[in-house]
C-alpha positions, 0 to 999 in steps of 0.5 A, a space after each residue: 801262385 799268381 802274379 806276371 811269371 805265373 801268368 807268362 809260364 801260362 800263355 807260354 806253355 798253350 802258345 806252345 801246344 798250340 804251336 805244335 798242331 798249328 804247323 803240322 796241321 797247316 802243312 797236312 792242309 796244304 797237302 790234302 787241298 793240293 792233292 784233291 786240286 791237282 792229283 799229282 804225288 809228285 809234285 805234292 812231295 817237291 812242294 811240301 820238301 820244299 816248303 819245309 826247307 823253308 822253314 828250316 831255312 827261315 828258322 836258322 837266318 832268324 835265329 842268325 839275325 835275331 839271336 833265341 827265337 820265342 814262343 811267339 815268333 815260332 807262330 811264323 811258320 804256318 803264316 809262312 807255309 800258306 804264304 810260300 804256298 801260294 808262290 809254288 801253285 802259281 808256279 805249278 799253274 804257269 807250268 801246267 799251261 805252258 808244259 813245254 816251257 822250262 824254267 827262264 820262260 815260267 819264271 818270265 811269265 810269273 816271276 814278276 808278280 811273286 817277286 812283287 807279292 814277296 816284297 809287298 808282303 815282306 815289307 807289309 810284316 817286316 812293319 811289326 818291328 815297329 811294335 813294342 812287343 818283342 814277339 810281334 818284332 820276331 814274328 815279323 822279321 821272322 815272316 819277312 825273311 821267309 817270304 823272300 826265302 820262300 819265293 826264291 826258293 820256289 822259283 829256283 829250287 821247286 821249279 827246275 826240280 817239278 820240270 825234271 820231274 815232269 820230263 821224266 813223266 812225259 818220257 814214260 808216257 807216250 799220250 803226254 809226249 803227243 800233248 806236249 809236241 801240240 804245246 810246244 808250237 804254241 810256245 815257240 810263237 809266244 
């Protein structure tokens, strides 16, 4: 059999198979780099849940506001897990340099550039609507919609549960405790 239905069942069914180890692949990436870099469990599961949520998040408003997703627009979702990625690090990065800080003062010192990474990003991919392809349209809007969900998830679901997380670690350990007391002056004079 030849011809275009031929041809699109073809493309369809490899962007298919290619979408299905695409995401996973990303979001076991995501995870081995950010365990080797930090070491921390903990904190690697609370980004990654989140980092799903994401994108289930993101998969329900786009199917809301574009109706059935496509093969193609399902390619959002490893462009989106390295993108709202990158929101949770810097996150992660402020509060290891401030850990006596809690959530208003970390979100003061990196709210500002994620805010504006999320929109410059979102407006950047949300420009593919202007495409004729209906698929680059979805991916597009699809992208946009979860960048913005994604840095609000990460400033206001990832980050008030890593600060619980580390208190109650700090709890357990007297050595963190001591670090934390030094930390805190340091804060409070900032």
């Amino acid at each position: 059999m030849t011809g275009r239905p031929v041809f699109v069942a073809e493309i369809s069914s490899g962007m298919r198979s290619d979408m299905a180890t695409a995401v996973p692949g990303t979001l076991f990436l995501i995870g081995v780099l950010f365990y080797l870099l930090h070491r921390e469990w903990i904190s690697l599961a609370l980004l990654l849940t989140t980092l799903f949520g994401v994108m289930i998040w993101t998969a329900l408003a786009g199917s809301a506001v574009l109706g059935q997703l496509n093969v193609i627009s399902i390619g959002f979702a490893s462009i989106l897990l390295g993108l709202a990625e990158d929101f949770g690090i810097v996150l992660h990065q402020e509060l290891k340099s401030y850990p006596g800080a809690d959530a208003t003062i970390i979100r003061r010192l990196a709210g500002p550039g994620i805010f504006w990474s999320a929109v410059t990003t979102a407006s950047a991919f949300a420009l593919l609507n202007l495409s004729s392809l209906p698929g680059l349209k979805h991916l597009g809007t699809l992208v946009a919609l979860g960048i913005v969900i994604g840095a609000w998830a990460m400033c206001f679901l990832f980050l008030p549960l890593l600060i619980r997380f580390r208190r109650v670690q700090a709890v357990a350990s007297p050595k963190v405790e001591r670090h934390r007391s030094k930390r805190e002056g340091l804060i409070a004079v900032a």
